[in-house]
N, C-alpha and C positions, 0 to 999 in steps of 0.2 A: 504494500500500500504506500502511496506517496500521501505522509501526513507532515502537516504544520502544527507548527507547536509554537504558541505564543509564551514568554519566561523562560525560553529554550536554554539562556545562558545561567538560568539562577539556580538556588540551592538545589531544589528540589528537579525543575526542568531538562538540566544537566544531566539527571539520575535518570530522568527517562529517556533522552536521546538517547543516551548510552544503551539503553533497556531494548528501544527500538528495532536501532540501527543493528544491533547485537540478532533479534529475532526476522532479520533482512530487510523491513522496510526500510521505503526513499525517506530522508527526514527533512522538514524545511523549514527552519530556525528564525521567529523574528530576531531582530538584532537590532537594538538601541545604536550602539557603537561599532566604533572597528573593532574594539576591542573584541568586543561580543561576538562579532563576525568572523574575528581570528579565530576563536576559542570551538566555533562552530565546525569549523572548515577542519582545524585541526582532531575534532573528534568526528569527523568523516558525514557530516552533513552538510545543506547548503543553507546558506543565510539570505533572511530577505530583508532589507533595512526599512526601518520605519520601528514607530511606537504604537501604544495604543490609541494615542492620538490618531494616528493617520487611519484611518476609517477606510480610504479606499484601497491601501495598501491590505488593508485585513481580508477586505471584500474579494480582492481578486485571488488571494492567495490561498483564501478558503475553498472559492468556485475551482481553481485549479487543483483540489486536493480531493483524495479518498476520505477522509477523514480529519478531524481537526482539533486537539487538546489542549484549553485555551487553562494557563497558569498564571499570567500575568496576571500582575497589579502594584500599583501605583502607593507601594506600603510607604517609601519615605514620604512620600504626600497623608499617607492615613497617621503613622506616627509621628508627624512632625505640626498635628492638631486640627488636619483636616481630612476626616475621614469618610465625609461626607461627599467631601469632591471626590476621593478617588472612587469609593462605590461607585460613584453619577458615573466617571472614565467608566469602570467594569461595566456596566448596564449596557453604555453606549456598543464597548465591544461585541458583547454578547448578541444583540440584538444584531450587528451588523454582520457577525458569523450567520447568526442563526438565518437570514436572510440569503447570501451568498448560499445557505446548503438546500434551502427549503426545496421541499419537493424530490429533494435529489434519497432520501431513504438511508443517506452517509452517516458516518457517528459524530457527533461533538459531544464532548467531555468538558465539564466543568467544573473547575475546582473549589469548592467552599470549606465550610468550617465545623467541628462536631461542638464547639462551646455555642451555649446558650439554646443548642435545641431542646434538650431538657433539663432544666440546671435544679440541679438534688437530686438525679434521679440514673439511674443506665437509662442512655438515649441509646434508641435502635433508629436503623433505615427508615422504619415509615413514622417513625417522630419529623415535627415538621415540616411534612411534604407540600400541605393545602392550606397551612395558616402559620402565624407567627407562634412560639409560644405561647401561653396564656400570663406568664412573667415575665413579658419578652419587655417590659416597660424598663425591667432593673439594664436593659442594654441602651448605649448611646444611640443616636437614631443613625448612624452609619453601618457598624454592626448589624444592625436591622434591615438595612436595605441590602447589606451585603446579601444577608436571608433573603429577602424579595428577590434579589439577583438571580439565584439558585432554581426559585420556583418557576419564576420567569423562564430558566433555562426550558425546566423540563414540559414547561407547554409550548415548545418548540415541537415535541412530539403529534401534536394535533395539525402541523401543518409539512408533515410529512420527513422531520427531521431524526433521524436517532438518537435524541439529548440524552444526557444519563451528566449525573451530581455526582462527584467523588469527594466525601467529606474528609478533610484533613485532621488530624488531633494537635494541636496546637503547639506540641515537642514533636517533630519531626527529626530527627537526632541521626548522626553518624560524625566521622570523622571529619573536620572542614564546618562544621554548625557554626555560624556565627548568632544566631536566633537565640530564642526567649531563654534555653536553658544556657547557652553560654553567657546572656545577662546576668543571669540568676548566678553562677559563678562570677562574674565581676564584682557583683555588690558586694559579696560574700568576701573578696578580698579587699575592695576600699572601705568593707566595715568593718573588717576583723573579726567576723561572728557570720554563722553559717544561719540565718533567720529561715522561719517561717511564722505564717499568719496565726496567731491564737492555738486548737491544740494541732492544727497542720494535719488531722483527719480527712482535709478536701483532697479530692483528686481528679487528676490529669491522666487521659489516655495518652497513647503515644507508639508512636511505629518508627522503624529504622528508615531513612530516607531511601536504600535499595526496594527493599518490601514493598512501600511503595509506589517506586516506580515501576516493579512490576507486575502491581493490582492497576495501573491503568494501561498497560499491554492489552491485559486480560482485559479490562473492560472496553478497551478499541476494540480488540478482536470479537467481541463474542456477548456482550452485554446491550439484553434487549432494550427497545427503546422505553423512556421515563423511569431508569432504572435509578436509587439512588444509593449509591455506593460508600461504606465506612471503610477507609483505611485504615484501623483497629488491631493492634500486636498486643498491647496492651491497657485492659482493659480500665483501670484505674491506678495509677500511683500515687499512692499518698504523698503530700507534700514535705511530710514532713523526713519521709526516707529519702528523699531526695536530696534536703539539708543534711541527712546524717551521713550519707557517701560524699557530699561536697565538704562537710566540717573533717569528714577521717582524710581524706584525701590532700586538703590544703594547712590540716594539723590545726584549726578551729573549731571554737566553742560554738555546741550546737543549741539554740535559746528559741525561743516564741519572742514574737514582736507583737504586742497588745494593738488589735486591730485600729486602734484609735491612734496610733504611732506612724501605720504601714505606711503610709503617702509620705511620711520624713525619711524614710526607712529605705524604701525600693525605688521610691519617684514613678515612673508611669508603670510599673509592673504589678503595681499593689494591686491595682482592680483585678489585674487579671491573675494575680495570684491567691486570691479569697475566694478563686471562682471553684465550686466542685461539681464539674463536668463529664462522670466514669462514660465510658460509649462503647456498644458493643460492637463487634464484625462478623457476629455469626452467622449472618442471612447472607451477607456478603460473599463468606468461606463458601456456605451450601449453593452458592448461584455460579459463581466462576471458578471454584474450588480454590484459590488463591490458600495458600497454606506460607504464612510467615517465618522466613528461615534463619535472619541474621538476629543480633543478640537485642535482649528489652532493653529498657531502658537503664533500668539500673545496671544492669550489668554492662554497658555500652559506655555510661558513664565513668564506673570504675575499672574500666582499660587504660583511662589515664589522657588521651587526647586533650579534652577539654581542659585541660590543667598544663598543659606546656605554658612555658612559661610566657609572658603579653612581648609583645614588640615592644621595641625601647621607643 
């Protein structure tokens, strides 16, 4: 299949060309930069330049594809306190793949999020398919429309497209993570204390970035249409096991941070680290058989990566 992959060069994006191009499809990589472009060519795909901005650039590259895995998004625009534009950006994209495939019966893939589908509770697949959460108030309203984004996708399927949602868990982790758990280790060493929130019982799913990328192989290849997909290794990790391998590992004291502290504490990660979001992938496993192989989280973590030491 000659598929486009929007995020081609980014953490996770990366993981699947390589996944792709490895099970012989054509792969064809937007690209922000040369750089991005280089990074393409060299792991044996083609680049196409443009952003998500460029609308017709999407448009035509979709029409020209089997298939299309849209990753992108405009994250230093969402964390740097507008996350509402960059949602708006993703919307914009989506709709403009979803256009470029309609009719055509091809798959597009969409990447979203397993926080806040059902927060306190194990979120499965058909959690938030048709509505917001009924709590969904405790989310910013970008967060939110991220969700609308998703659903949006999958009634691409009524106008003849193969949409299908691959929910991410919000630790996406392997060697090279600069994301939320290598934050969570930085704090931890300009604090000199390995914190979590209160008793640190919330929990976070989370899968290896390979894994993965190769549940959305599986789901190009083979996952019917409005299907929606957890990418799910594991099912919940307590927060607070995760300070106790970051505290043994950097030889730091492992403490609770009194919820009424966390914003002094972690800066923008407090929200997201009081969030307990467990998610499952069992309907997932039973639909494309996807069976996760590389190591959880914890144990991914205590290999030691994420603790070399920082650039001077």
């Amino acid at each position: 299949m000659r598929v486009f992959v929007t995020g081609a060069s980014g953490w996770i994006g990366s993981a699947v060309v390589l996944e792709l191009l490895a099970a012989g499809h054509h792969v064809v990589g937007l690209a922000r930069s040369e750089a991005s472009a280089a990074a393409l060519a060299k792991a044996g795909a083609e680049a196409r330049r443009g952003s998500l901005d460029d609308l017709g650039v999407l448009r035509d590259a979709a029409a020209e594809s089997d298939g299309v895995i849209h990753l992108a998004f405009k994250h230093e625009l969402a964390f740097s306190g507008d996350f509402d534009a960059a949602a708006d950006a993703d919307r914009r994209a989506i709709e403009t793949l979803g256009d470029a495939l309609a009719g055509s019966g091809r798959p597009l893939l969409i990447a979203a999020g397993t926080l806040g589908i059902a927060p306190g509770r194990l979120a499965t697949e058909e959690d938030g398919r048709a509505s917001a959460p009924s709590d969904a108030g405790a989310l910013d309203s970008g967060p939110s429309k991220r969700m609308d984004n998703a659903r949006a996708a999958l009634a691409l399927a009524d106008r003849g497209v193969s949409a299908s949602v691959v929910r991410l868990p919000p630790t996406v982790h392997g060697d090279g993570d600069h994301g939320f758990l290598a934050a969570i280790v930085a704090t931890a060493r300009a604090k000199g204390v390995s914190g979590y929130i209160g008793d640190g019982a919330n929990r976070w799913p989370a899968v290896h970035r390979d894994d993965a990328a190769h549940l959305f192989r599986l789901a190009l290849e083979g996952a019917p249409a409005g299907s929606v997909l957890h990418a799910v290794a594991d099912e919940g990790v307590p927060i607070r096991a995760v300070a106790e391998v970051i505290g043994r590992r950097l030889g730091l004291a492992v403490a609770s941070v009194d919820p009424a502290d966390a914003a002094a504490h972690f800066g923008w990660l407090a929200a997201l680290l009081a969030l307990d979001g467990p998610a499952s992938g069992v309907r997932t496993r039973a639909l494309l058989g996807w069976q996760p192989t590389r190591p959880g989280l914890l144990d991914d973590l205590d290999r030691g990566h994420y603790f070399a030491a920082p650039a001077a």
